[in-house]
C-alpha positions, 0 to 999 in steps of 0.5 A: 632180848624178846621180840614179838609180833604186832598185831591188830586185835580183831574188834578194833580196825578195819577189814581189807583195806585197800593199797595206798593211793595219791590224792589224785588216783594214782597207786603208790608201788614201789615196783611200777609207780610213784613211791610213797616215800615221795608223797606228801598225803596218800588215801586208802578205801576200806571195805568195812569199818568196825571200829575206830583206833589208834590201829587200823587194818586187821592185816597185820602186815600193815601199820595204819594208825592215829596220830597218839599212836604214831607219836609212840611209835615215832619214838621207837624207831629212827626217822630215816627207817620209819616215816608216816604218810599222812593217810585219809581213810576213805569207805569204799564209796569215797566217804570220808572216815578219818585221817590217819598215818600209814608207817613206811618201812625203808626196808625189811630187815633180814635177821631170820636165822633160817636154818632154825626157823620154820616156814609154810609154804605157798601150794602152788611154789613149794619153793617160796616162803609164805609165812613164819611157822618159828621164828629164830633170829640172828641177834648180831642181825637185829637193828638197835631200834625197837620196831622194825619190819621183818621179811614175809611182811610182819611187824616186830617189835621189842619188850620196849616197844611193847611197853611204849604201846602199852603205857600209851594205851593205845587200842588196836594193838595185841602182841605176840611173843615169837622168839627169845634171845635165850633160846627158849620157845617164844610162846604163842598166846597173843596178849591183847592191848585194847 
């Protein structure tokens, strides 16, 4: 088994883009406010459109996309772990730019073999993990689905899901193969998909 990081490729998407929204003002959190999860429709405000694709935001840990990619996608994980918020994408002024799906994980799926994997650190909590230098993985941990969020807010995806993404052509999307069930290193050239 391989896995890989899906990523947004730096010339298609949007920068910062802003937490999702209710059409009526209120912030969906799952700590404090309404859930998204409950929503029917949700708005986003970004700050710089550089182009529209079927993936939108360049931060990786979020999955904004079109409706050919949510189709994909849909296929690659079950419905009672993936769900799409339908999405307006708003400029930071309130103009309309597009509509597009949020993906709503139901949770984070914990696989990481912590022992073996490696981590940054936050400077200011030398205890709390930041990011994940090397991922190792507890295959007995991994769900039977293709995609799927991991902890520290990174999507994951199979040789499978890479595939699907690929065939459907759908731009935004780069890889990057982060572990292998063999034990070889996962490599770190990320393959772009535009």
């Amino acid at each position: 088994m391989k896995l890989h990081l899906i990523k947004t490729t730096p010339d298609v998407g949007i920068c910062a883009i802003g937490p999702v929204w209710s059409p009526d003002g209120v912030r969906f959190d799952d700590f404090d406010g309404p859930s998204p999860f409950e929503a029917d429709h949700g708005v986003v405000y970004v700050d710089r459109v550089m182009a529209l694709g079927d993936r939108l935001v360049s931060v990786d840990a979020d999955l904004v996309v079109s409706e050919t990619a949510k189709t994909a996608l849909e296929r690659l994980a079950p419905s009672a772990y993936l769900s799409f918020l339908p999405t307006t994408v708003l400029s930071p002024e309130g103009d309309f730019l597009a509509e597009y799906y949020y993906a709503l994980e139901r949770y984070e799926v914990d696989a990481l073999d912590y022992d073996r994997s490696e981590f940054e650190y936050f400077d200011t909590l030398p205890d709390m993990i930041e990011s994940v230098k090397t991922w190792v993985f507890q295959e007995a941990r991994l769900p039977a689905f293709d995609i799927f969020r991991s902890r520290y807010w990174r999507w994951v995806g199979t040789e499978d899901a890479v595939c699907a993404i690929e065939n459907a052509r759908l731009s935004g999307f780069q890889f990057e193969l982060i572990w292998q069930s063999d034990g070889t290193d996962g490599g770190t050239d990320p393959t772009p998909n535009s």
